[in-house]
C-alpha positions in Angstrom: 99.5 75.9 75.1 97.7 77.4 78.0 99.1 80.4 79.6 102.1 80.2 81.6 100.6 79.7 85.4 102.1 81.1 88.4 99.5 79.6 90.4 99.4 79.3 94.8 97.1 76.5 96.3 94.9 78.7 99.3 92.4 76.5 100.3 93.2 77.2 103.8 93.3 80.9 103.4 89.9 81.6 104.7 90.4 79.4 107.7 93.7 81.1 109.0 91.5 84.9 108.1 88.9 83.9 110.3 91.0 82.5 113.2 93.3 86.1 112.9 95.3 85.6 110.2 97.2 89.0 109.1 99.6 89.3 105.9 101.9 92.3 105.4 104.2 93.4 102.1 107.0 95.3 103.5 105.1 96.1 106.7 101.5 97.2 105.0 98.9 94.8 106.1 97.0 93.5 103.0 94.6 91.1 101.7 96.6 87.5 101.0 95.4 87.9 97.6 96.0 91.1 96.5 99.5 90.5 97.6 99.9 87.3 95.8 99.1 88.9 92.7 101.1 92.2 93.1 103.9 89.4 92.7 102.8 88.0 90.0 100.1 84.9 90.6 97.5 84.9 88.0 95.6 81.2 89.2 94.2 80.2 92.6 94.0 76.2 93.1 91.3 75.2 94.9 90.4 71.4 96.8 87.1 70.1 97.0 85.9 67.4 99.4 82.6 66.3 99.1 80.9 66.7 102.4 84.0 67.8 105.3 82.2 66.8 108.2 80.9 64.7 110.8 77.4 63.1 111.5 76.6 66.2 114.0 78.4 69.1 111.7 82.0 69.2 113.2 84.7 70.3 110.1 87.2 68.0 109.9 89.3 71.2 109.6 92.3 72.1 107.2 90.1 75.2 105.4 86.4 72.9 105.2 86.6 72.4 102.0 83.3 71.8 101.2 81.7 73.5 98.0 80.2 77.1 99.8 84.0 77.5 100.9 85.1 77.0 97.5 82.7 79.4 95.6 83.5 82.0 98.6 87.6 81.9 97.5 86.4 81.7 93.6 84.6 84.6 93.9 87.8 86.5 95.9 89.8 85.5 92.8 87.3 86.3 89.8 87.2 89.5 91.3 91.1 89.9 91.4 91.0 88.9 87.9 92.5 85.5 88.7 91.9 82.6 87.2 91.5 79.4 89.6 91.6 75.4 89.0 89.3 73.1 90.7 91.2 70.4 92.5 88.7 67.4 92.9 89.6 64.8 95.8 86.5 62.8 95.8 86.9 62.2 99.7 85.3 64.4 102.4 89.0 64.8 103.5 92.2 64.7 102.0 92.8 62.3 99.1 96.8 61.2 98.3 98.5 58.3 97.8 98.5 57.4 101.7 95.1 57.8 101.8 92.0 58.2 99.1 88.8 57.3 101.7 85.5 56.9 100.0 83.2 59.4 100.4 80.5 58.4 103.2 77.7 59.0 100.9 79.5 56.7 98.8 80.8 53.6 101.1 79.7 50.3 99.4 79.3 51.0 96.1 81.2 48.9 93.1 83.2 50.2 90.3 80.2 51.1 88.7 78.4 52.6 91.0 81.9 54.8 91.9 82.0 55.3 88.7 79.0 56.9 88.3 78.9 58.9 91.7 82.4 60.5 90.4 80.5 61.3 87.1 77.5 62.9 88.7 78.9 64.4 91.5 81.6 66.0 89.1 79.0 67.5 86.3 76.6 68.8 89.4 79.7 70.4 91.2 80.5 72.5 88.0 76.8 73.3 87.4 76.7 74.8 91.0 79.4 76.8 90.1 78.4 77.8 86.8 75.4 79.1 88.6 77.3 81.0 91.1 79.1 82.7 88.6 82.5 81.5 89.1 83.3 78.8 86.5 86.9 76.8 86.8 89.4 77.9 83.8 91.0 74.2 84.7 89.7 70.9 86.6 91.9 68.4 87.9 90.2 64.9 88.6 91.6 63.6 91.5 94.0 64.4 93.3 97.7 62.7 93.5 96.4 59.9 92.0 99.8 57.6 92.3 98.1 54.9 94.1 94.4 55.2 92.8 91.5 56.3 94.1 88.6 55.4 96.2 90.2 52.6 97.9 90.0 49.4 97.8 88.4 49.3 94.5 90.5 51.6 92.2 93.6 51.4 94.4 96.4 50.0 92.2 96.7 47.7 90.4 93.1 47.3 89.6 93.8 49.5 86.7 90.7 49.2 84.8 88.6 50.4 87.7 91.0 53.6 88.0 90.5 54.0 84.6 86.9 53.4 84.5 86.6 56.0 87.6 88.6 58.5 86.4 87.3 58.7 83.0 83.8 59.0 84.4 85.3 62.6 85.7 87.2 63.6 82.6 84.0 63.3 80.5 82.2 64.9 82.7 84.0 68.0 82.2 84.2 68.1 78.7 80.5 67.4 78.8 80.3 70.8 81.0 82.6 72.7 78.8 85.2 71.0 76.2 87.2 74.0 76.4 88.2 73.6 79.9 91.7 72.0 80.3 91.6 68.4 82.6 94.3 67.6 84.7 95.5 64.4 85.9 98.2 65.0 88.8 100.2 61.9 90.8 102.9 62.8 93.2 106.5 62.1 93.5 107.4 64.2 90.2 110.9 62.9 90.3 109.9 59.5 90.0 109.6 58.6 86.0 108.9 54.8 86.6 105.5 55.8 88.6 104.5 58.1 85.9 105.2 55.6 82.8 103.5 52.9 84.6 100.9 54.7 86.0 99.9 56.3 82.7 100.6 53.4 80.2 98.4 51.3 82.3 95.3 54.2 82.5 95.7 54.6 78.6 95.8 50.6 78.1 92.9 50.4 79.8 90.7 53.0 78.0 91.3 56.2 79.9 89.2 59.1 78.4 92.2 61.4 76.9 92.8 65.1 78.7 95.2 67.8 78.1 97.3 68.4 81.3 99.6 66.2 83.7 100.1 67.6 87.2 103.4 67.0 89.1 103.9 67.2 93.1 107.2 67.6 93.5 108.5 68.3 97.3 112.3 67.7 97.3 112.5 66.7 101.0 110.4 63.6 99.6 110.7 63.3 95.7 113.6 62.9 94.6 116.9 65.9 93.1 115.6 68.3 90.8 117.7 66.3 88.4 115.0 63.6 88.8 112.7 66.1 88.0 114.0 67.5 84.9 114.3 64.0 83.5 110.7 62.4 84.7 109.9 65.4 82.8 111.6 65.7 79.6 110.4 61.8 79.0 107.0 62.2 79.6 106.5 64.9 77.8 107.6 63.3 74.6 106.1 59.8 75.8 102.6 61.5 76.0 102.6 65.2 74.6 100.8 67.0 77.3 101.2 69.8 79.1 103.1 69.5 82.5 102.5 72.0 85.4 103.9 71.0 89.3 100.8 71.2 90.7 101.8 71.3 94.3 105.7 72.1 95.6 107.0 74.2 98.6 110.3 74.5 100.3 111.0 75.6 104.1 112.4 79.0 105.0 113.6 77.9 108.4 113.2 74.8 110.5 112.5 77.4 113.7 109.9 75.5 115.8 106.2 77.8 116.1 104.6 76.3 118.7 104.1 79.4 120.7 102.2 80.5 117.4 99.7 78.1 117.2 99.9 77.4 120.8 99.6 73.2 121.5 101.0 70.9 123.5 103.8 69.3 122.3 101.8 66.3 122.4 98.8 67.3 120.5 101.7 68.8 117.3 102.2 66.6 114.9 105.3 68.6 113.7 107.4 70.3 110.6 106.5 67.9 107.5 110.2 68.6 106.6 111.9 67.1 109.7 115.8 67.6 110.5 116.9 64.6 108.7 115.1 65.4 105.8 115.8 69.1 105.6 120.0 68.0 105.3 119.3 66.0 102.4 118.4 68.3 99.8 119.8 71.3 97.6 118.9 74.4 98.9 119.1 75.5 102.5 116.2 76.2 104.8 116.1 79.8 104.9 114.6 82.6 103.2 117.3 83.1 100.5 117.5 79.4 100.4 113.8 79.0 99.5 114.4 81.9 96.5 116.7 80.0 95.1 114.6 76.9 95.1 111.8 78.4 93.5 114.4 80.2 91.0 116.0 77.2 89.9 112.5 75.2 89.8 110.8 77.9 87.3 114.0 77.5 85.3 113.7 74.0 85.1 110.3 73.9 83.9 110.3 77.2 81.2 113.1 75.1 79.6 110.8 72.2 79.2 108.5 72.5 76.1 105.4 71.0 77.7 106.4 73.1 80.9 103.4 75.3 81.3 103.9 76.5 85.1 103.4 75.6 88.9 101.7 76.6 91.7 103.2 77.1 95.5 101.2 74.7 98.0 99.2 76.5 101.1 101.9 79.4 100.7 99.2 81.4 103.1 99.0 78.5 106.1 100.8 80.5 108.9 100.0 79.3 112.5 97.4 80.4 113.5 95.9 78.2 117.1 93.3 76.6 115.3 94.2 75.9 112.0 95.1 72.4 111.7 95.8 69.5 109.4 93.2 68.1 110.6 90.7 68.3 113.8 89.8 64.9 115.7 87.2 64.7 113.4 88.7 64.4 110.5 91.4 62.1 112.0 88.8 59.8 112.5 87.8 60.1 109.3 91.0 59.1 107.4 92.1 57.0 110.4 95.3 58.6 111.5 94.5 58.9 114.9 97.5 60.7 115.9 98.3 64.8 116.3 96.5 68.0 115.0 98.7 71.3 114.0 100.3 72.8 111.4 102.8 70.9 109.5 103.0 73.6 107.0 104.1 76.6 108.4 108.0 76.7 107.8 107.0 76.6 104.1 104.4 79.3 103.3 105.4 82.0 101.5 104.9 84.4 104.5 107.0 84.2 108.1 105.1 83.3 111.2 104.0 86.8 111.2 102.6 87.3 107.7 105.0 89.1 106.5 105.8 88.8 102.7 109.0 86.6 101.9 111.8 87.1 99.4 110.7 83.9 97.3 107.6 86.0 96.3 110.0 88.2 94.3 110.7 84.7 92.1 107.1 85.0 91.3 107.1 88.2 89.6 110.3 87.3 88.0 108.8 84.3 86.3 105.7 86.5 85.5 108.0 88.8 83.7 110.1 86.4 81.6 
């Protein structure tokens, strides 16, 4: 088994710096990183898109994750002694299961020609980093996968073309380095029918083999933790890999901070975890509330057997005017037309202000077990 992760997703976390970002531990102003792993984080997850902006150079925003931005935060962690996973979207913007936009360098190719890109691109992306110095410890092809990728033609059910597509990656990281773990990650962790379908019909259909499956789990959108703990225990006998929650979070208030990042009400998109949703699960929306999420949710997956760890989404995104979701741009891009802002804020792992919340101490608990 790989090590147990305690991992935090902080792709944004150069983005928020540079637009005056601050983070504090019990009122000392630090570097994000150093604080994370003080509490016990020992991987960084990283996105990738493949080229995060526009015809005349705008970012579509949310951290520009394009590859300089990514060796820049690998190089932060190598030098922490981190370890960090690559989190491949193939999309020059986000990639989940509302949305997996072909890359523009990309648009009108066939399977084959997809299939290919994803190869290529894959095995020249870890060459440029193997170059810089800063080799991935893991690589996860895709990301939340549910639905497919690189719409329409591996969106499901054209299962032999997500197949096809998606092996093209795996290979192409064992051909880099067999060593290096591949992850294959779908959302909605609570949701075992997705994950037997979805992975019966990529095996059925050829799917190059790997050694990790990567679970969102968000309970304001996936389901009780009961659901988790029982997706879970059946796939991990049904297909023997390792499971890690690649993404979760959980709010520690629902107090509005729009005077942090300083928008119009009409230009916010809003809390991801709106009211209605925020009464429907377990824990409360507070500090101590968030703890105990994050308390019972390490529990839950130590006492799996395939349970090798999780990592905290974006727990560094504090509003910062600026920072957003996604600019204009990018909007465009994905075609959600709609608001910018911060829909992450209330679940970071630091208040408005920066300063270090009591969740963090959950991560040096489960460091320590």
């Amino acid at each position: 088994m790989t090590k147990w992760m305690i991992g935090a997703d902080v792709s944004t976390l150069r983005e928020v710096e540079r637009r005056g970002g601050k983070f504090y531990d019990r009122g000392r102003q630090g570097d994000a990183l150093e604080i994370l792993k003080r509490y016990g984080v020992n991987t960084v997850r990283l996105r990738l898109w493949n080229d995060p902006h526009d015809e005349n150079g705008v970012s579509y925003g949310a951290g520009g994750c394009d590859l300089e931005c990514v060796i820049d935060l690998a190089k932060r962690a190598k030098g922490l002694g981190l370890d960090w996973l690559l989190d491949f979207h193939y999309s020059d913007f986000w990639a989940d299961p509302g949305k997996q936009t072909v890359p523009k360098a990309w648009r009108g190719l066939d399977e084959d020609g997809l299939a290919a890109a994803v190869g290529d691109f894959t095995a020249q992306t870890l060459a440029a980093l193997d170059e810089a110095g800063v080799p991935p410890q893991m690589v996860a092809v895709g990301n939340e996968l549910s639905k497919g990728l690189l719409w329409p033609v591996g969106k499901v059910p054209n299962w032999g073309a997500i197949a096809h597509i998606v092996s093209e990656g795996v290979k192409a990281v064992q051909a880099y380095d067999p060593a290096v773990p591949v992850m294959i990650h779908l959302d909605n962790g609570g949701n075992n029918e997705l994950y037997r379908t979805w992975f019966d019909n990529y095996f059925a259909n050829g799917g190059a083999d790997f050694e990790v499956i990567g679970l969102s789990y968000y309970p304001f959108w996936h389901g009780t933790m009961a659901d988790l703990k029982a997706n879970m225990a059946d796939i991990a006998g049904r297909y023997g890999k390792e499971l890690i929650v690649a993404e979760t979070s959980m709010g520690f208030t629902m107090e509005d901070y729009q005077r942090y990042e300083r928008l119009p009400a009409g230009e916010r998109k809003g809390m991801a975890t709106r009211p209605d949703l925020a009464e429907k699960i377990e824990h409360p929306m507070t500090p101590e509330g968030q703890r105990a999420f994050l308390r019972d949710l390490i529990d839950l997956i130590r006492d799996n057997p395939k349970g090798a760890g999780y990592i905290w989404w974006e727990p560094c995104w504090i509003p910062i005017h600026g920072s957003q979701w996604a600019t204009a741009e990018g909007r465009a891009y994905v075609g959600e037309p709609g608001t910018g802002g911060n829909e992450w804020a209330n679940q970071a792992l630091f208040d408005y202000d920066g300063n270090a919340l009591p969740a963090l101490e959950e991560l040096k608990r489960s460091a320590q077990a």
